[in-house]
C-alpha positions as CSV (number, residue, x, y, z in Angstrom):
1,X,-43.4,-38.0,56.1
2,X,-43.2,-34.6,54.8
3,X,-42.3,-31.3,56.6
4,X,-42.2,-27.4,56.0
5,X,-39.1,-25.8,56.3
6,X,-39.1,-21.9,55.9
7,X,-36.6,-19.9,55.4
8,X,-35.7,-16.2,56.7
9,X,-35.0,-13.7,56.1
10,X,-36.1,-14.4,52.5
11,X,-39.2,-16.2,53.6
12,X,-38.7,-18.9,51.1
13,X,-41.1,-22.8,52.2
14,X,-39.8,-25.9,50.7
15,X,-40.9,-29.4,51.8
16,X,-38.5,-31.8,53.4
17,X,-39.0,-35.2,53.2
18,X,-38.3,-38.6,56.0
19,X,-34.1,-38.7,55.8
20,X,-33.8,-36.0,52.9
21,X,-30.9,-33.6,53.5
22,X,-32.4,-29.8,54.0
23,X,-29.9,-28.8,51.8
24,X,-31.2,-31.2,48.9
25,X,-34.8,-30.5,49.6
26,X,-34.4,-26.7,49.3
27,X,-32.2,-27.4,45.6
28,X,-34.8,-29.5,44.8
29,X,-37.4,-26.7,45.0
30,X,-35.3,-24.5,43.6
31,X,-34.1,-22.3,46.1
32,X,-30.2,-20.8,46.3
33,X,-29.0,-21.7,49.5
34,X,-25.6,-20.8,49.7
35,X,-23.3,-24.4,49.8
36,X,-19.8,-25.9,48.7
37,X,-19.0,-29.2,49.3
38,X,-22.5,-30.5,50.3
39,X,-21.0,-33.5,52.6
40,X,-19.9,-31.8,55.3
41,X,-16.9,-30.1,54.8
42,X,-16.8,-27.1,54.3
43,X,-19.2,-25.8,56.9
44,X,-20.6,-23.4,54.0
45,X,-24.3,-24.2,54.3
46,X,-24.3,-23.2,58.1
47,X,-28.2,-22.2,58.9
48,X,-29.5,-21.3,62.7
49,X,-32.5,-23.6,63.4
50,X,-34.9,-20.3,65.2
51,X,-38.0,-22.8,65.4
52,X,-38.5,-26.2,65.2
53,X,-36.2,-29.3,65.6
54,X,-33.6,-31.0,63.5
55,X,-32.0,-34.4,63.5
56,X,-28.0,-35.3,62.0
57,X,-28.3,-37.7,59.3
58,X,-24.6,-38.0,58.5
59,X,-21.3,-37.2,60.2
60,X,-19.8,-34.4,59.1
61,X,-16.0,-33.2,59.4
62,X,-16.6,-29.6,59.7
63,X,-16.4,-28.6,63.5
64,X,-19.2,-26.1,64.7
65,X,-18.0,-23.9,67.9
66,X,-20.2,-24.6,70.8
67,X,-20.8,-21.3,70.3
68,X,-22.7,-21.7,67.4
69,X,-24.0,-24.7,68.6
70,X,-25.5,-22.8,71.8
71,X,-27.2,-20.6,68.9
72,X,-28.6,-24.1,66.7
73,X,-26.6,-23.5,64.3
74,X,-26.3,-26.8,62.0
75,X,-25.2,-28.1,58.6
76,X,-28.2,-27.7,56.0
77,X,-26.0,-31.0,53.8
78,X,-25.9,-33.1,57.3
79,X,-29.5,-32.5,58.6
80,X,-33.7,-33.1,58.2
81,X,-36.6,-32.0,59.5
82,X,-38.0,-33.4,62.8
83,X,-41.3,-31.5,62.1
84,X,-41.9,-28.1,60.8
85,X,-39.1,-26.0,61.7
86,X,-37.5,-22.1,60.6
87,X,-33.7,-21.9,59.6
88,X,-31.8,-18.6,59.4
89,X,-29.6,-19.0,55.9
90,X,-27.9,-17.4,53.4
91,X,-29.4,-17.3,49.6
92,X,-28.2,-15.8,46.7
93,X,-30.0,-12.9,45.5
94,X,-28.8,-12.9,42.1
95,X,-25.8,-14.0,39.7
96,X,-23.2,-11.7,41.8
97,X,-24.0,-13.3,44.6
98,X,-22.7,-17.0,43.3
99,X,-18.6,-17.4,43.7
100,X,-16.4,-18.1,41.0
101,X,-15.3,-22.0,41.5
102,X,-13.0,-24.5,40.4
103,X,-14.1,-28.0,39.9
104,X,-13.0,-31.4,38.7
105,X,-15.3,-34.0,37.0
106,X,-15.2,-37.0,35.0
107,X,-18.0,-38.7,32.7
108,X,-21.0,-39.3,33.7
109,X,-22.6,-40.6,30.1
110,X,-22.8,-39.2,26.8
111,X,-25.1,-39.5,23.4
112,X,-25.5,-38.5,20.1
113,X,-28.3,-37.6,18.1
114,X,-28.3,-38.0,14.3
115,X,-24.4,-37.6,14.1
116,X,-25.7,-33.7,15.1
117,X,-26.1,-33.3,18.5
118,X,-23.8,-34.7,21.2
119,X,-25.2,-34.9,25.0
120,X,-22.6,-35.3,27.5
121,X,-23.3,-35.1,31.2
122,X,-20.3,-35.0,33.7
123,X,-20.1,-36.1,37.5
124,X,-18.5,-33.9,39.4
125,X,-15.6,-35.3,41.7
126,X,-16.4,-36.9,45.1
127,X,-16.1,-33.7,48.2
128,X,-17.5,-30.9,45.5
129,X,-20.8,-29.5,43.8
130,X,-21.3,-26.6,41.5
131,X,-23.2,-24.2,42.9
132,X,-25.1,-21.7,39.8
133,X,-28.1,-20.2,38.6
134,X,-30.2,-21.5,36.0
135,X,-29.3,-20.5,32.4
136,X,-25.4,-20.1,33.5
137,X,-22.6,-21.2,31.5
138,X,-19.1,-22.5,32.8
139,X,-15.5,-22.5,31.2
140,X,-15.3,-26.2,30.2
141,X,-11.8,-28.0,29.4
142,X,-11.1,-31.7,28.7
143,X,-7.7,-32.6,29.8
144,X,-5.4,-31.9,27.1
145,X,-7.8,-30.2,25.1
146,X,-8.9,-26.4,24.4
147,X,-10.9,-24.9,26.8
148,X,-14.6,-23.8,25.5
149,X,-17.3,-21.4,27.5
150,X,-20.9,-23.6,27.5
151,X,-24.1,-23.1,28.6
152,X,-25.2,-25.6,31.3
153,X,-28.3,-27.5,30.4
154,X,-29.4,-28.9,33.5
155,X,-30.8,-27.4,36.5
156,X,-29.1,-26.2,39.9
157,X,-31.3,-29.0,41.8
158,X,-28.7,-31.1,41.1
159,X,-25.2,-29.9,41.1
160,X,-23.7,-33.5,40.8
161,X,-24.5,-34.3,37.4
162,X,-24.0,-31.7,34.9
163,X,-25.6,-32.1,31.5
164,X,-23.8,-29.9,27.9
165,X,-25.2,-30.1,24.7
166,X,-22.5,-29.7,21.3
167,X,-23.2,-28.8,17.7
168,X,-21.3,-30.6,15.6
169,X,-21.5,-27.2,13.2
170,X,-19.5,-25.6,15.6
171,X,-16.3,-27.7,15.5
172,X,-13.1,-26.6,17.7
173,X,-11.1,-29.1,19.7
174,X,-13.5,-29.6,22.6
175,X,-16.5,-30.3,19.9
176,X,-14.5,-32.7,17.8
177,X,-14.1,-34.8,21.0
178,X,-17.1,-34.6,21.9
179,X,-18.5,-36.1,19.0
180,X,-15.9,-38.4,18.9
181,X,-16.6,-39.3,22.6
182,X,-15.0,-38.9,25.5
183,X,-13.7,-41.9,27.4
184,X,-14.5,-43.0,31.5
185,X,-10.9,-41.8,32.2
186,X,-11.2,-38.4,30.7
187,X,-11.2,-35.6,33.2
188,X,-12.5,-31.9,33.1
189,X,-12.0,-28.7,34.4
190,X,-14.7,-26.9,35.4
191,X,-14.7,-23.0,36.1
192,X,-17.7,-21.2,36.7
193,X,-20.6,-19.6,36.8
194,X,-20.6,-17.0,34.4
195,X,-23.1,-15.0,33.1
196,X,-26.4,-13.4,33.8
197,X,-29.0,-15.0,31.6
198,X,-31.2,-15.8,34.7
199,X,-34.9,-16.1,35.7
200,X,-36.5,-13.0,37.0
201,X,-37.9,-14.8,39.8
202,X,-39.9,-11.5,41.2
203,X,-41.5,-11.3,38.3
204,X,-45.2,-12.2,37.3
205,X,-45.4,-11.9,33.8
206,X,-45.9,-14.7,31.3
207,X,-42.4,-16.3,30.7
208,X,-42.1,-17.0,27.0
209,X,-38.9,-18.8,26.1
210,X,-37.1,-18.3,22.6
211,X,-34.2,-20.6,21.4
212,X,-32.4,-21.9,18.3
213,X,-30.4,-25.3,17.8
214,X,-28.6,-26.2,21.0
215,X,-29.2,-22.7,22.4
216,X,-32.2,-24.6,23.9
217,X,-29.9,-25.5,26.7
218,X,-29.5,-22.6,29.3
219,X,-33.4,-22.3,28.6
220,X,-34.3,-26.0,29.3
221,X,-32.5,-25.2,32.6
222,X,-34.1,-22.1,33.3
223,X,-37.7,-23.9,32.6
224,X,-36.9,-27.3,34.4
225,X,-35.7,-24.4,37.5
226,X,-39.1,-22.4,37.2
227,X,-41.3,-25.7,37.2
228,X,-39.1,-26.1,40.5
229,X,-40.4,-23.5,41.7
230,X,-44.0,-24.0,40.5
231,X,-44.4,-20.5,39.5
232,X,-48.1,-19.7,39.0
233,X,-47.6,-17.5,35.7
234,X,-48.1,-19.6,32.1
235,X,-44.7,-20.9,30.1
236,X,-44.4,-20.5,26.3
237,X,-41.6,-21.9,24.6
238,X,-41.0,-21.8,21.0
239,X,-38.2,-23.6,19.8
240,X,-36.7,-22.9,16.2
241,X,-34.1,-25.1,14.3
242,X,-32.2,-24.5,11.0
243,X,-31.9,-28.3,10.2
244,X,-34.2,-30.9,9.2
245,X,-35.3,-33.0,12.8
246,X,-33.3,-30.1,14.9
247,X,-36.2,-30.6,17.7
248,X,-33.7,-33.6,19.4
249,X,-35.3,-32.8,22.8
250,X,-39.4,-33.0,21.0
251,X,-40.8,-35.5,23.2
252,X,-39.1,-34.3,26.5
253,X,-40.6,-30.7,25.8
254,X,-44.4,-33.0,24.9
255,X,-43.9,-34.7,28.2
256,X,-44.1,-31.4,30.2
257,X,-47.2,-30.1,27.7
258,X,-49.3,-33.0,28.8
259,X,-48.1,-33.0,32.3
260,X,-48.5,-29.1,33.0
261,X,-51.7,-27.3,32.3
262,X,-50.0,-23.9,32.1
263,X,-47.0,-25.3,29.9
264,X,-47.0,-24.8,26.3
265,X,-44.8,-26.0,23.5
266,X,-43.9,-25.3,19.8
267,X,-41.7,-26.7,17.9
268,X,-40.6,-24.2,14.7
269,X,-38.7,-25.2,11.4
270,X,-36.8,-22.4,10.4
271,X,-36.0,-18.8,11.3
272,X,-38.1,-16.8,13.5
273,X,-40.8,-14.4,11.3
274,X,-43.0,-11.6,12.2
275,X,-46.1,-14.2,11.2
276,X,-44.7,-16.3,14.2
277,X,-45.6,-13.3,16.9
278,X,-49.5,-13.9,16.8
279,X,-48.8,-17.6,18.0
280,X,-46.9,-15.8,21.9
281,X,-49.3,-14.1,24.5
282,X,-49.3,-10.1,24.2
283,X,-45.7,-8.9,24.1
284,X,-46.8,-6.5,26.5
285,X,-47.2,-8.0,29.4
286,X,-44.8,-11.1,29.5
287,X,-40.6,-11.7,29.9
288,X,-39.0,-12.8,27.0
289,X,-36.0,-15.3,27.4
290,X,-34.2,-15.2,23.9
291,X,-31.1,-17.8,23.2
292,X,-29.2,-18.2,19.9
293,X,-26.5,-17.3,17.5
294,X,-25.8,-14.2,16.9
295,X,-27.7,-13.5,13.7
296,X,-31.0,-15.7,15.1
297,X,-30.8,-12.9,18.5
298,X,-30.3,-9.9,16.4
299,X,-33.3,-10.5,14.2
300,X,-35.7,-12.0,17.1
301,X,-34.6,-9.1,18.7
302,X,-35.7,-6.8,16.1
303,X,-39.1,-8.7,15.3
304,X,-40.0,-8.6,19.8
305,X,-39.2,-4.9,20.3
306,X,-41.0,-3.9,16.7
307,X,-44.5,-6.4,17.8
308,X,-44.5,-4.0,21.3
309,X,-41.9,-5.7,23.7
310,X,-40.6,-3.9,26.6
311,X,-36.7,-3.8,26.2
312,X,-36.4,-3.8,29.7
313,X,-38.5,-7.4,29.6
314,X,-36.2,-8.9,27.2
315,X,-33.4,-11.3,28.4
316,X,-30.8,-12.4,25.7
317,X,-28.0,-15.4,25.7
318,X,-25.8,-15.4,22.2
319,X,-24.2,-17.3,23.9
320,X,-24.3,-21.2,23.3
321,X,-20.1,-22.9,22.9
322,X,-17.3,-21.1,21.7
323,X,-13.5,-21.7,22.4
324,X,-12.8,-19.8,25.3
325,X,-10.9,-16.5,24.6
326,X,-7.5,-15.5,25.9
327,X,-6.7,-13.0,28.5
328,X,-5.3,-10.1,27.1
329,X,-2.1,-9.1,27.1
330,X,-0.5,-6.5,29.4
């Protein structure tokens, strides 16, 4: 059985299902509730029920104050729907609004693609979550190896599993392991979010989505986060690679052309060209997400604002791995 949660002030609906968590089923949709531990901790995912009924589906450690259980307040990771109901809670508004954490996690499973690509997903340790925005990236280190800053491919509905994609072009300690592989007993620090390569979520323009190589990652999490949140406005994405079968995610991208009308796909060999402009929907009137190198975002660049691209609608990652850079010195 399925409810409708909404939730104020932001005014935000999800759908809750028999025994789901309201804290899962609002992720799930897509939605920023704020969180920490997500099993009962912390007490961070406090919301007041205003209308409605809930029911506990786990014991949690965190102690509410009668006080704030005079005012039905509950924990969103403890609790479900018993019908509709409305729940005052906190949401992020935006990348500022996400705290800096510090996590542990351990492997989760890994693969590699044509000896180019490595996929590794972590797990993060039992008690914790990581709570970010789609299209952040995180300081990663491997125990006894060099930290690196990387783009997090998968989506905030699931903070458990968190999936990174390597390039074996761009070597440095933490890629070298990578495509070595990593073994069940490695460990990983994880500190983030950073950045502020996130969807507009206000807006309605067409969202067309531009990436090179492994840059696809921070966008495959930004589209797998907008389909969250069924947005009604078309998706575009046009991914370009510099190496012969560079499309290593092709039939995952085909599977969401045939299973969403208003998602469409292209795959690109190459660098982008000013020929490749009349294939996107009228730079006028849509949000460019662009994610690359630094000389593939420098010349998209050029070719979006020249073909009549708002600058103010384009959103740029040149971001995709790099070691992670030193403080500076006092």
């Amino acid at each position: 059985m399925s409810n409708l949660v909404r939730i104020l002030p932001s005014g935000h609906e999800f759908v809750v299902e028999t025994d789901e968590s309201l804290l899962v089923a609002a992720l799930r949709s897509g939605l920023a509730l704020e969180f920490g531990c997500s099993n009962g901790s912390c007490g961070e995912c406090k919301g007041r029920v205003t209308q409605g009924q809930v029911r506990r589906i786990r014991f949690h450690d965190y102690a509410l104050s009668n006080a704030e259980k005079r005012e039905g307040t509950v924990l969103l990771c403890c609790c479900t729907a018993d019908g509709d109901v409305t729940i005052e809670a906190g949401e992020a508004g935006g990348p500022d609004d996400i705290p800096m954490q510090k996590i542990r996690a351990r492997l989760y499973n890994q693969e590699t693609i044509a000896g180019e690509v490595a996929i590794v997903r972590l797990r993060v340790m039992r008690g914790q979550m990581l709570r970010f925005l789609a299209g952040q990236h995180v300081r990663l280190t491997p125990a006894g190896s060099q930290a690196a800053d990387i783009s997090i491919a998968s989506c905030p509905c699931d903070g458990l599993i968190l999936e990174f994609h390597f390039d074996s072009r761009h070597g440095g300690d933490i890629g070298s392991r990578a495509f070595a592989g990593f073994g069940k007993s490695d460990r990983f620090e994880i500190e983030g979010p950073r950045g502020h390569f996130t969807l507009d979520e206000a807006s309605r323009r067409e969202l067309v989505f531009v990436a090179c190589d492994t840059a696809i990652s921070p966008i495959k999490s930004i589209i797998e986060h907008a389909i969250n949140l069924e947005v009604p406005q078309p998706i575009h994405l046009h991914w370009y690679t510099t190496r012969a079968d560079g499309h290593y995610l092709h039939n995952y991208f085909r599977s969401l052309t045939d299973a969403l009308d208003e998602f469409h796909y292209r795959a690109v060999d190459g660098a982008m060209s000013a020929e490749s402009l009349t294939d996107l929907p009228d730079l006028g009137n849509v949000d460019v997400y662009l994610a690359g190198g630094e000389g593939f975002v420098s010349s998209a660049r050029e070719l979006l604002l020249a073909g009549g691209l708002p600058q103010e609608r384009l959103f740029v990652d040149a971001l995709n791995r790099r070691p992670a850079q030193a403080p500076p010195a006092d």
